[in-house]
BAMARFI-467936 format. One record per residue (C-alpha): residue number from 1; residue in one letter; x, y, z. Coordinates in Angstrom, 1 decimal. Last residue first. Example, Ala and Ser with C-alpha at 12.3 -4.5 7.8 and 13.67 -1.06 7.14 Angstrom:
2
2 | s | 13.7 | -1.1 | 7.1
1 | a | 12.3 | -4.5 | 7.8
//
This chain:
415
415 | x | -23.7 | -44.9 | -27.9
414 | x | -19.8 | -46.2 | -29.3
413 | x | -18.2 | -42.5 | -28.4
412 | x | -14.8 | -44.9 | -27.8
411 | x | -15.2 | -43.0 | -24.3
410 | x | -18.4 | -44.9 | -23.3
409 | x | -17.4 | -48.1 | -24.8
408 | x | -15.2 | -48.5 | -22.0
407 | x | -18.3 | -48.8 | -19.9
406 | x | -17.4 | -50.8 | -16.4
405 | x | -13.5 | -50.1 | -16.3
404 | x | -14.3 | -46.0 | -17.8
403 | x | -17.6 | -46.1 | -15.7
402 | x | -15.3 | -46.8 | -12.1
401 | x | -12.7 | -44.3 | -13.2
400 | x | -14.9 | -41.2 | -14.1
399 | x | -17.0 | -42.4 | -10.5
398 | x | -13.8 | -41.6 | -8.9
397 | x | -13.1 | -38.4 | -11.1
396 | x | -16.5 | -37.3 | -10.1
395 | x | -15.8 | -37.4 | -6.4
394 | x | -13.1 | -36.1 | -6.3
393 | x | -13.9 | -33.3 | -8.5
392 | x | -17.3 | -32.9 | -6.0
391 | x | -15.1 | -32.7 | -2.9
390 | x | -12.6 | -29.9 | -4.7
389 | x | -16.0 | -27.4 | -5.1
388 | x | -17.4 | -28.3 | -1.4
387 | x | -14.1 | -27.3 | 0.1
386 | x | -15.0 | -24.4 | -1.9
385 | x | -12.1 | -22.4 | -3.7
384 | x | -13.1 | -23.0 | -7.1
383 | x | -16.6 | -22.4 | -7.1
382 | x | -19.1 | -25.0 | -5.7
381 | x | -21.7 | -27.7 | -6.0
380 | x | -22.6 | -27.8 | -9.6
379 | x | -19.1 | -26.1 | -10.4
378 | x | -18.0 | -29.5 | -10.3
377 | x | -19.1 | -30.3 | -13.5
376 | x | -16.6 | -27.5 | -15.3
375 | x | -13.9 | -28.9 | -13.9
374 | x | -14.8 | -32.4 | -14.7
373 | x | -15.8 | -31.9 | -18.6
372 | x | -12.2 | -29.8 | -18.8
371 | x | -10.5 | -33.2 | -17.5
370 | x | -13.0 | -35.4 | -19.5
369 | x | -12.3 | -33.6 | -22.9
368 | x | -8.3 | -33.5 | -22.4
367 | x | -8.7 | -36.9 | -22.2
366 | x | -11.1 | -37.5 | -24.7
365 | x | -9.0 | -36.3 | -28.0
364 | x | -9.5 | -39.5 | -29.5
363 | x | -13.4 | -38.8 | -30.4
362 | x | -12.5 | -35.3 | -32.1
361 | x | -13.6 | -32.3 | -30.3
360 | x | -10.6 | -30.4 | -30.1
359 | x | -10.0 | -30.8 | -33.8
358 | x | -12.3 | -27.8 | -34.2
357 | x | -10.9 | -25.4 | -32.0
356 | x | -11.2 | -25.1 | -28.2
355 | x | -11.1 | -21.3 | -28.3
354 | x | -13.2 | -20.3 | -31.1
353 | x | -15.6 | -23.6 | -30.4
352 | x | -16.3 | -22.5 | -27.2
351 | x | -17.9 | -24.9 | -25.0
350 | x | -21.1 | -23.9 | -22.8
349 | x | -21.9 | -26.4 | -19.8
348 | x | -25.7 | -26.2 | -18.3
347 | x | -27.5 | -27.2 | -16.0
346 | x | -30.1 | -29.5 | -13.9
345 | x | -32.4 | -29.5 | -17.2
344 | x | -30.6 | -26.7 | -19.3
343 | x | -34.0 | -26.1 | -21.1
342 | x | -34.1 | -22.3 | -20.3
341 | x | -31.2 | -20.9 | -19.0
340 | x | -30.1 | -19.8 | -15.5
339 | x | -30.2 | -23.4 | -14.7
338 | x | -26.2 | -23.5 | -13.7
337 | x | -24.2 | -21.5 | -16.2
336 | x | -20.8 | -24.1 | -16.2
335 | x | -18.3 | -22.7 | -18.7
334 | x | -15.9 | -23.6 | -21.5
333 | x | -12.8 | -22.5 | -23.0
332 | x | -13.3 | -18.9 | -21.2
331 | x | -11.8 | -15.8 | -23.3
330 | x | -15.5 | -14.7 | -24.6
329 | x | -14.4 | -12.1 | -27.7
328 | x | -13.9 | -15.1 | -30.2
327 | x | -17.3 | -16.2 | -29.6
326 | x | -18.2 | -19.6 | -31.1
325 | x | -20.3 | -21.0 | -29.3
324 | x | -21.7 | -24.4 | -28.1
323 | x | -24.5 | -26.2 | -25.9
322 | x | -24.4 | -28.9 | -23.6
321 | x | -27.5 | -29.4 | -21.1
320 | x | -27.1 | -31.2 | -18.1
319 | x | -28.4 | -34.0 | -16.4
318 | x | -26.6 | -34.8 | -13.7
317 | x | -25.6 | -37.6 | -11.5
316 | x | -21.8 | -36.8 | -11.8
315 | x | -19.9 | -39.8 | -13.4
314 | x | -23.3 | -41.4 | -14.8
313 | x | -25.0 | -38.7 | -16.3
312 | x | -22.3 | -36.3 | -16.8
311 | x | -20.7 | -38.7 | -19.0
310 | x | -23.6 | -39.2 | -21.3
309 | x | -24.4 | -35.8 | -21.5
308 | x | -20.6 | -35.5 | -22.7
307 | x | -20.7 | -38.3 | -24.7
306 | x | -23.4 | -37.2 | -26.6
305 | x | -22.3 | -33.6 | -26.9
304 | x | -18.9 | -35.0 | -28.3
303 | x | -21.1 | -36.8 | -30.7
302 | x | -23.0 | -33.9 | -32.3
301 | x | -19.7 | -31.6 | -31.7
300 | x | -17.7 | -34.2 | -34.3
299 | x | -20.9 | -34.0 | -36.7
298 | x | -20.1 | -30.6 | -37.0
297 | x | -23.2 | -28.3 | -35.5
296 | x | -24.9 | -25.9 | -37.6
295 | x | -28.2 | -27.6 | -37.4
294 | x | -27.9 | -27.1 | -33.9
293 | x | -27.6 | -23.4 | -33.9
292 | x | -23.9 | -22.3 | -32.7
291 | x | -24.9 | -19.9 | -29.6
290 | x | -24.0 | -15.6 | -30.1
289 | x | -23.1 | -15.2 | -26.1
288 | x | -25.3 | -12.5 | -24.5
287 | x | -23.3 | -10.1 | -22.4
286 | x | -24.1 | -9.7 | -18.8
285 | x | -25.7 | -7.3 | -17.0
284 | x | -28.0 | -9.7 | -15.2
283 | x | -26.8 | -12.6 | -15.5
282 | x | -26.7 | -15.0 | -18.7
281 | x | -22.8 | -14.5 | -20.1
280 | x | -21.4 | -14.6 | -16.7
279 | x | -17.8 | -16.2 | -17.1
278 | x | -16.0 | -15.2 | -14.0
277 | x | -14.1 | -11.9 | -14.4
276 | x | -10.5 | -12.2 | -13.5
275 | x | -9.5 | -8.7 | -14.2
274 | x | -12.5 | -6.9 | -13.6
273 | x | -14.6 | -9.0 | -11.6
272 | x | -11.9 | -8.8 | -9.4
271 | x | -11.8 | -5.1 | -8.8
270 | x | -8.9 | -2.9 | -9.8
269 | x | -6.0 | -1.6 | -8.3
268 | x | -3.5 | 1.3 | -8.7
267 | x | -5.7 | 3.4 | -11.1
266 | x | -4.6 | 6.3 | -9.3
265 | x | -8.0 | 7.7 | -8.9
264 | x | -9.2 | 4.5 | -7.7
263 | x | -6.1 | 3.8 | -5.5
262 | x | -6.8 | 7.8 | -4.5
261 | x | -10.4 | 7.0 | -3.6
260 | x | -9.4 | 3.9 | -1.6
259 | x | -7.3 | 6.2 | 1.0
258 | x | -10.0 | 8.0 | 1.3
257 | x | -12.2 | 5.4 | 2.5
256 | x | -9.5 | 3.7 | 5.0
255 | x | -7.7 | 1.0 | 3.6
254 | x | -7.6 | -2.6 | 4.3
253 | x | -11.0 | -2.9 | 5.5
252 | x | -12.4 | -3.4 | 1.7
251 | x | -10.0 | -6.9 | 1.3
250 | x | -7.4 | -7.2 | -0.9
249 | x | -7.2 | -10.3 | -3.2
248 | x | -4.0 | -10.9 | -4.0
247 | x | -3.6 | -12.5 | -7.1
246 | x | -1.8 | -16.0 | -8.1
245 | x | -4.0 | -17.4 | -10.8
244 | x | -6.1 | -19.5 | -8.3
243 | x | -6.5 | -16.1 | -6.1
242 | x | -7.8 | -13.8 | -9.0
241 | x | -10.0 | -17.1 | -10.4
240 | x | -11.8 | -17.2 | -6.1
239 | x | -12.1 | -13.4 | -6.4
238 | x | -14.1 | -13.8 | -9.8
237 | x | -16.3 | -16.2 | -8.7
236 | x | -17.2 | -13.7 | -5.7
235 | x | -17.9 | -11.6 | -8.6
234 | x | -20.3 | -8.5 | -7.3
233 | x | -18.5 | -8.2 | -4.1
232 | x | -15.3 | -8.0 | -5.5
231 | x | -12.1 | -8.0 | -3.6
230 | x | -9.6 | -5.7 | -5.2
229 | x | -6.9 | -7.2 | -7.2
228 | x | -3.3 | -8.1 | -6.8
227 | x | -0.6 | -9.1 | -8.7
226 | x | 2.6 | -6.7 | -8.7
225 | x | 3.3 | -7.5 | -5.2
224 | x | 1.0 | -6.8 | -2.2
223 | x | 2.7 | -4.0 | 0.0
222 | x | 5.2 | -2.8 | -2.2
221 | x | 3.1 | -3.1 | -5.0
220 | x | 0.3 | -1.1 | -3.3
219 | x | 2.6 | 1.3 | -1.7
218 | x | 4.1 | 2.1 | -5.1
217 | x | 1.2 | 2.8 | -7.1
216 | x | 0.1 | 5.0 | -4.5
215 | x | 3.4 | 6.9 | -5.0
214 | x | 3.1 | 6.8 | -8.6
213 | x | -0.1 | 8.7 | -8.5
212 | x | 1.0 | 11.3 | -6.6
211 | x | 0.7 | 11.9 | -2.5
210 | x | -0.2 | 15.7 | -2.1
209 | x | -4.2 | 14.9 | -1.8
208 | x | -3.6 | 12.4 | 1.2
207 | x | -5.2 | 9.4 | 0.7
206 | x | -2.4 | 7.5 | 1.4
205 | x | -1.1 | 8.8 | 4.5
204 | x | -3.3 | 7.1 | 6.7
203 | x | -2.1 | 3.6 | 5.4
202 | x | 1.8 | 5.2 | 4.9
201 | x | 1.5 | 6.5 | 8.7
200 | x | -0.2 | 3.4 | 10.0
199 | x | 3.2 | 0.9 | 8.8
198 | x | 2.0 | -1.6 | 6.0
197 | x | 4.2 | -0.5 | 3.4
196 | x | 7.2 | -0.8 | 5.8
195 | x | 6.0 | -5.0 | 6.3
194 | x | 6.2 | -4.9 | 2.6
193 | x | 9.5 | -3.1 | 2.3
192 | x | 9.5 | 0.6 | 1.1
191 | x | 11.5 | 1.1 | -1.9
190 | x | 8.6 | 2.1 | -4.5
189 | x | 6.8 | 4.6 | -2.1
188 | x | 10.4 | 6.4 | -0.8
187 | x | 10.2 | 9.6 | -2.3
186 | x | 6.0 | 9.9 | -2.6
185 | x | 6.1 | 8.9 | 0.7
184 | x | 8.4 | 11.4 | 2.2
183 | x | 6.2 | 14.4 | 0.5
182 | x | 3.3 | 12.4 | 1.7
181 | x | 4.4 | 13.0 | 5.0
180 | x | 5.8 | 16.0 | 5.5
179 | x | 1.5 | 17.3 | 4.0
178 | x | 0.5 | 15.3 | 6.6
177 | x | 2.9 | 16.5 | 9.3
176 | x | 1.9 | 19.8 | 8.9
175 | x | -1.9 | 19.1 | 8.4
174 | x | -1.3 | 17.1 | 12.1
173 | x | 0.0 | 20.9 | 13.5
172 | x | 3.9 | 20.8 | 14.5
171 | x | 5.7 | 20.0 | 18.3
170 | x | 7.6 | 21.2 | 20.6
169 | x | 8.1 | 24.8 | 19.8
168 | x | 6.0 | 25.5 | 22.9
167 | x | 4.6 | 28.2 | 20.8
166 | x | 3.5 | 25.6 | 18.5
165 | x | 6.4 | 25.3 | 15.4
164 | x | 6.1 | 26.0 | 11.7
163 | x | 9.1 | 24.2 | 10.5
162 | x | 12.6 | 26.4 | 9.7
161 | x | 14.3 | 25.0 | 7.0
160 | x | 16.0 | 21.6 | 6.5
159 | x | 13.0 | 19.5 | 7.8
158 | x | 15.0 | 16.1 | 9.2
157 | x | 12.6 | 12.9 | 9.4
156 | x | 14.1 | 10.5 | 11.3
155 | x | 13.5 | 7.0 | 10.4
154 | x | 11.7 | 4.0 | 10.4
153 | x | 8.5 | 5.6 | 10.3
152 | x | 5.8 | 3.7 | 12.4
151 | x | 3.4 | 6.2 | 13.1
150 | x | 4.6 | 7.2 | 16.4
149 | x | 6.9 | 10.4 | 15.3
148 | x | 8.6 | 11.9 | 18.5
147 | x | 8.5 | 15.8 | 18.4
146 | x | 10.8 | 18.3 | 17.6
145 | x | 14.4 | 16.8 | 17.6
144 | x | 17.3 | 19.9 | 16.4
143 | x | 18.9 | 19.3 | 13.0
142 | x | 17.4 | 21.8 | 10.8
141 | x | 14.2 | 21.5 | 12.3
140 | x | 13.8 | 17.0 | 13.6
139 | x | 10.6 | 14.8 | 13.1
138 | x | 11.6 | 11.9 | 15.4
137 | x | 12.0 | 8.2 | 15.0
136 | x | 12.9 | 6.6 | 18.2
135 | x | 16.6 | 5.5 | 19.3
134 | x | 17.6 | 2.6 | 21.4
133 | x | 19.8 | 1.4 | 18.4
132 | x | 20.6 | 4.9 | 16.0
131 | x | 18.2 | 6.0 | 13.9
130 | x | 18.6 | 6.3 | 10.6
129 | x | 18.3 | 9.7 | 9.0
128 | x | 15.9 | 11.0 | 6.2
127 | x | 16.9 | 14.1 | 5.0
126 | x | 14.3 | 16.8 | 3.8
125 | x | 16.3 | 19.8 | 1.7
124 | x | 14.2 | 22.7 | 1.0
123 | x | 11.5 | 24.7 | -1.5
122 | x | 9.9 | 26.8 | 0.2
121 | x | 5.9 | 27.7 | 1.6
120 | x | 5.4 | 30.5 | 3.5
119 | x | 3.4 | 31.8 | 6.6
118 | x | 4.6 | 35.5 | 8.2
117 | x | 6.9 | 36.2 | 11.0
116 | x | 7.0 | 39.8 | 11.7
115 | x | 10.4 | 41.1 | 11.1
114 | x | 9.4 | 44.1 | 10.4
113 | x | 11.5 | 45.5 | 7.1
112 | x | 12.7 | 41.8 | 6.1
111 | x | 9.8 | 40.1 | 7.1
110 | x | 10.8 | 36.7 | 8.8
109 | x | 10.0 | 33.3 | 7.2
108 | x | 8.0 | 30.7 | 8.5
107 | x | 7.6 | 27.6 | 7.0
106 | x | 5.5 | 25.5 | 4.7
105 | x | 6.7 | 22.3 | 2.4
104 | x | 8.4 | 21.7 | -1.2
103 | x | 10.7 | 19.0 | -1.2
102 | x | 14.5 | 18.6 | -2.4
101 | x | 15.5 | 14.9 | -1.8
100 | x | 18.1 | 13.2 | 0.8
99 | x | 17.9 | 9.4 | 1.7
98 | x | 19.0 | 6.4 | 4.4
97 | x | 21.8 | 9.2 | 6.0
96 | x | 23.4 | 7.5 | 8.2
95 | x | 23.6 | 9.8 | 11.8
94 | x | 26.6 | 11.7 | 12.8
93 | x | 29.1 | 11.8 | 15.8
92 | x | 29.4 | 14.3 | 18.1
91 | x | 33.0 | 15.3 | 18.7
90 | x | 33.8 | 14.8 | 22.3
89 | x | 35.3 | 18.2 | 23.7
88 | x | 33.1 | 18.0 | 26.8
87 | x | 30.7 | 18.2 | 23.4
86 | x | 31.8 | 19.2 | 20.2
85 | x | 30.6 | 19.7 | 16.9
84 | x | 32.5 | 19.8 | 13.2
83 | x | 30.2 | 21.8 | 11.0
82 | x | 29.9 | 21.1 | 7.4
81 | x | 27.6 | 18.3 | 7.5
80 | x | 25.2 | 20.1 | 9.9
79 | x | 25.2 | 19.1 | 13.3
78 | x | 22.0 | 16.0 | 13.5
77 | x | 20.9 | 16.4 | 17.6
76 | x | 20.1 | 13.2 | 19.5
75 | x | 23.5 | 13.1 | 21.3
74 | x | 23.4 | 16.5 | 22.5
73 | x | 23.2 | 20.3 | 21.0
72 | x | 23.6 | 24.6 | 20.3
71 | x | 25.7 | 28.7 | 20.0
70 | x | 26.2 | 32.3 | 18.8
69 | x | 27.9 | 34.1 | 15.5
68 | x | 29.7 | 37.0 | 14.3
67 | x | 33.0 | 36.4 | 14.6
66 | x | 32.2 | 32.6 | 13.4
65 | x | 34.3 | 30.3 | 15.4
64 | x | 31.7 | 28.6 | 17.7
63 | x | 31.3 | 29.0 | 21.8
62 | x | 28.5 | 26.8 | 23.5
61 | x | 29.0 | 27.6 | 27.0
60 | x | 27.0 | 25.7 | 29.6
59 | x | 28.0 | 26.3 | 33.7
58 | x | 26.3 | 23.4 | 35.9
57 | x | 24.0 | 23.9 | 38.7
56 | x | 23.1 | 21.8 | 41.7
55 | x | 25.7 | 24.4 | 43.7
54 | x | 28.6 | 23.7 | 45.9
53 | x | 30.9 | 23.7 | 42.6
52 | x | 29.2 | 24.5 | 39.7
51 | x | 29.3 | 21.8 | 37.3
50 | x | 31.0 | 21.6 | 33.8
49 | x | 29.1 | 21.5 | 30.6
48 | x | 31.2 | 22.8 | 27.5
47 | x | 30.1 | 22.5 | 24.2
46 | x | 32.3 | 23.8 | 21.1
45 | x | 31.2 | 24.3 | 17.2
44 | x | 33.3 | 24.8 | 14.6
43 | x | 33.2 | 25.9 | 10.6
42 | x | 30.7 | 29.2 | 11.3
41 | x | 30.7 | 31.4 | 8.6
40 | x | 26.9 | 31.5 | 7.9
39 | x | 25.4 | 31.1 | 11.3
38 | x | 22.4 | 28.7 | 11.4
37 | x | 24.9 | 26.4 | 13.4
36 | x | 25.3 | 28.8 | 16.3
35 | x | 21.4 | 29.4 | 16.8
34 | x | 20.7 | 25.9 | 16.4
33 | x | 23.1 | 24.7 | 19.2
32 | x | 22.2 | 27.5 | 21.7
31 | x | 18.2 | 26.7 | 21.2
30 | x | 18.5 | 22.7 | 21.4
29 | x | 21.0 | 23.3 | 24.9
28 | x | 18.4 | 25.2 | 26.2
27 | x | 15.8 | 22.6 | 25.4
26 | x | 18.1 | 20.1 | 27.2
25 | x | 16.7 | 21.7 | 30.4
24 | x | 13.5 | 20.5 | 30.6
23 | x | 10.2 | 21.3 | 28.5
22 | x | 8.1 | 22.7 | 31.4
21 | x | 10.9 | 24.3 | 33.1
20 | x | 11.7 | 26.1 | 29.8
19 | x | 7.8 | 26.9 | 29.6
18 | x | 7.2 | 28.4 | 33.4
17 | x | 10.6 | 31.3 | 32.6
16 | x | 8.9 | 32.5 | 29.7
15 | x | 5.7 | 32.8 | 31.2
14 | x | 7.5 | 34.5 | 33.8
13 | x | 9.0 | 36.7 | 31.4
12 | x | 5.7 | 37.7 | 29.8
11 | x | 4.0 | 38.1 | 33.2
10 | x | 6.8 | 40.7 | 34.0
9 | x | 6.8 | 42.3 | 30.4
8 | x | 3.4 | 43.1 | 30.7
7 | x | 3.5 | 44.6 | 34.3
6 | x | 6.2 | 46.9 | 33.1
5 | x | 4.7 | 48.3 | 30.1
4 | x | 1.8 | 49.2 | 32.2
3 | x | 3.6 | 50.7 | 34.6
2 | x | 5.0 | 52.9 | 31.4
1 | x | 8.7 | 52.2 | 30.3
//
């Protein structure tokens, strides 16, 4: 060997020698175990630790029964189900398995005539083990812990194949344990719990280009239920219907940006305005309603809009408008437009014949007439969840009851 040669080797060693001190002595173990577990024959595995007398040493032997093979482990490390593993001649004990699935991920693979390593990706077995009490989550090769996971999985994440490993071979590059991640998520998505939906590796996770569609699917129901819509900037109206009829409204900070391009992409959520829409037949953007001309109205609409000007008068203080169509495509019953059009006065309330129908408006059916005649009235002062919304139906019902003991000719339609 040339001087040369020589001096190479004797930084290399050192260097060698400075990185199993840096990573403590367990490491050792790690190596032994996984070299006699990847051998093909091997059924048993032996660890002995026993100290050197009059020295701070101790002698480790890892001994297997393959012919051919070598030796590695401690309490952290996963054997292999088919190998029986001992320590001090105390048989390590397994993890429970929570889930095993076939996944496609990198690794390093050997060349058969070189053996220089060279980048792959493989199909292999990802197992998903639950940690024991005390334990953290840890992303494990082939049984052996790499590196401690800290975004909130609630389990170890064992890599059935070799994982392309820093030279310290403590730990894996964040693409790596990206692309691990989605693979995990787009297994367990649907079965997470909501408080495991909400861990930061799912959120950051999300919007990772290997995560499918039903796995963003699958966080968002997991995390908000089945009913849930985005919060709408362009609807407020239509955020406050989403929540009275149950939705979630989720807010724009819950998700990172490209995390909200895959729940576009996926379809997994949609805006407010979208699925609750308010009614909005006059703004900007809008559809215009086809109106009922007057001279088409039934005589029972003529005095229904009597009464309900009436009404409005003297329960609310208003003087509205009333109006009617008879749009099959508009799904509201009714709806309070404000002074966006001409001649509304102080507003506006549209009915819809279509929906109502026409016994709707006959004189004994006021009951259901003043309840939708209040609802709609209080939209004066508010939408449906302001404070200032619920004090005007108060409000309004009160003065309802004082005109219906003072007038009760009012709601026998007697003008």
């Amino acid at each position: 060997m040339s001087r040369a040669a020589q001096q190479w080797f004797a930084v290399d060693k050192q260097g060698l020698a400075d990185l199993v001190a840096s990573k403590g002595k367990v490491f050792i173990l790690h190596e032994l175990l996984q070299n006699a577990w990847d051998c093909p024959a091997v059924k048993t595995v032996d660890v002995l630790l026993s100290p050197v007398r009059g020295a701070p040493l101790v002698d480790l032997t890892v001994m297997d029964d393959d012919p051919d093979g070598f030796s590695e482990a401690i309490k952290m490390v996963m054997p292999p189900d088919r190998v029986e593993t001992f320590v001090n001649g105390e048989k390590l004990g397994w993890h429970k398995t929570a889930d095993l699935f076939q996944a496609e991920l990198p690794t390093v693979l050997a060349d058969a005539d070189t053996g220089i390593l060279r980048d792959a990706t493989r199909s292999c077995i990802v197992r998903l083990w639950e940690p024991r009490e005390g334990e953290e989550p840890h992303l494990y090769e082939m049984g052996i812990p790499v590196v401690e996971l800290s975004g909130g999985e609630p389990w170890h994440i064992d890599v059935c194949q070799k994982v392309p490993l820093s030279m310290e071979r403590d730990n894996v590059t964040p693409l790596y344990l990206r692309r691990l991640r989605a693979v995990v998520l787009n297994r367990v998505a649907s079965s997470l719990s909501p408080a495991q939906a909400k861990a930061p590796w799912v959120t950051s996770t999300l919007g990772s280009p290997w995560v499918d569609d039903q796995a963003v699917k699958g966080v968002i129901a997991s995390r908000f239920g089945s009913k849930a819509v985005i919060a709408d900037p362009s609807d407020r109206e239509g955020e406050h219907m989403a929540v009275a009829q149950g939705y979630t409204v989720v807010p724009g900070g819950a998700f990172p940006a490209e995390a909200w391009t895959r729940i576009r992409e996926a379809d997994a959520l949609k805006p407010a305005g979208q699925v609750t829409p308010s009614p909005k037949p006059f703004s900007p953007g809008g559809t215009p309603l086809e109106m009922i001309k007057l001279e088409d109205w039934s005589p029972d609409m003529e005095a229904f809009a009597v009464f309900a000007r009436r009404f409005a008068r003297q329960a609310a203080g208003l003087d509205i408008g009333i109006s009617f169509t008879a749009d099959v495509g508009w799904k509201f019953q009714a709806a309070y437009v404000g002074r966006e059009t001409e001649g509304a006065g102080e507003g506006q309330i549209i009915f819809n014949a279509s929906r109502l129908g026409p016994s709707w408006f006959d004189q004994a059916n006021w009951p259901p007439q003043v309840e939708l005649l209040i609802h709609e009235l209080g939209h004066h002062w508010g939408q449906h969840l302001d404070s200032s919304y619920h004090e005007a139906l108060c409000r309004i019902g009160r003065e309802a009851v004082g005109l219906a003991l003072a007038q009760p000719e009012l709601f026998r339609r007697i003008a």
